[in-house]
C-alpha positions in Angstrom: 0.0 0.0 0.0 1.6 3.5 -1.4 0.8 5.9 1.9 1.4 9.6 1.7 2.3 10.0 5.3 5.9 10.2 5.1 5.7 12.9 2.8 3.1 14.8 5.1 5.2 14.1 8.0 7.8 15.5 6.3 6.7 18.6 5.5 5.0 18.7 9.6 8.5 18.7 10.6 9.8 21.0 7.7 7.2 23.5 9.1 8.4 22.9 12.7 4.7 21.9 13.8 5.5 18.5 14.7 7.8 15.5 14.9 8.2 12.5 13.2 7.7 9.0 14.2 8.1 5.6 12.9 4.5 3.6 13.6 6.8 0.1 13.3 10.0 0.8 14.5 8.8 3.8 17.9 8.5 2.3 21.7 6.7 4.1 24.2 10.1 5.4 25.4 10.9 6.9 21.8 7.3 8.1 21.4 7.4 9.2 25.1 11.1 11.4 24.5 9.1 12.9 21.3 5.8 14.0 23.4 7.7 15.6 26.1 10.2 17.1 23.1 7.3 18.8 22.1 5.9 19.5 26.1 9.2 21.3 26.6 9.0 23.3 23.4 5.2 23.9 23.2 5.5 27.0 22.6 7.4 27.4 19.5 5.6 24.7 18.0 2.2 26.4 19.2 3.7 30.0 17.4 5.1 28.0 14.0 1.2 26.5 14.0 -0.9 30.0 14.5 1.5 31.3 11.8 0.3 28.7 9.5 -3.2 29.0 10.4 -2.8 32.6 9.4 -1.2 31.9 5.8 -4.3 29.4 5.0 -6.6 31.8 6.0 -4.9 34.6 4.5 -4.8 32.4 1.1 -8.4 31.0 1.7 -10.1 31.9 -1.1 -13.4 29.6 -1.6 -14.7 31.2 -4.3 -11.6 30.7 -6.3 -11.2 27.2 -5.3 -15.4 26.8 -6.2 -14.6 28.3 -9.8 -11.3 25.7 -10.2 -13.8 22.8 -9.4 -16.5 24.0 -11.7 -14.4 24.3 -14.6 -12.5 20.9 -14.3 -16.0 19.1 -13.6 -17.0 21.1 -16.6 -14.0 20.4 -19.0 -14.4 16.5 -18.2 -17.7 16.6 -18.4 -17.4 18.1 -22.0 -14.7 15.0 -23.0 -16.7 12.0 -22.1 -19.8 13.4 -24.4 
């Protein structure tokens, strides 16, 4: 099975909003060092969030996004006539 979460977890640590684990291969000590990584740093991870937060909704533009849908539905609905 192709999954995409190494590539999202990727960029979640890229971003500095996260860490990274390994479902197969992290114990509860790894997984514990990581939560209380992230405990001791809450707050930077916390600021590096909110700023995201801010970009998508600066960027958020529905109506754009509605139009995009619209004219791809359209287009393929136009090649299987």
């Amino acid at each position: 099975m192709d999954w995409d979460q190494p590539g999202c977890a990727a960029r979640v640590v890229y971003h500095k909003i996260g860490l990274m684990g390994k479902i197969n291969k992290d114990n509860a000590k790894t997984i514990s060092r990581k939560l209380n990584r992230i405990k001791s740093d809450f707050s930077s991870f916390r600021s590096n969030i909110l700023a995201m937060k801010k970009k998508f909704e600066e960027r958020n533009n529905s109506d754009r996004v509605i139009e995009i849908i619209e004219r791809l539905i359209n287009q393929h609905s136009k090649t299987n006539e």
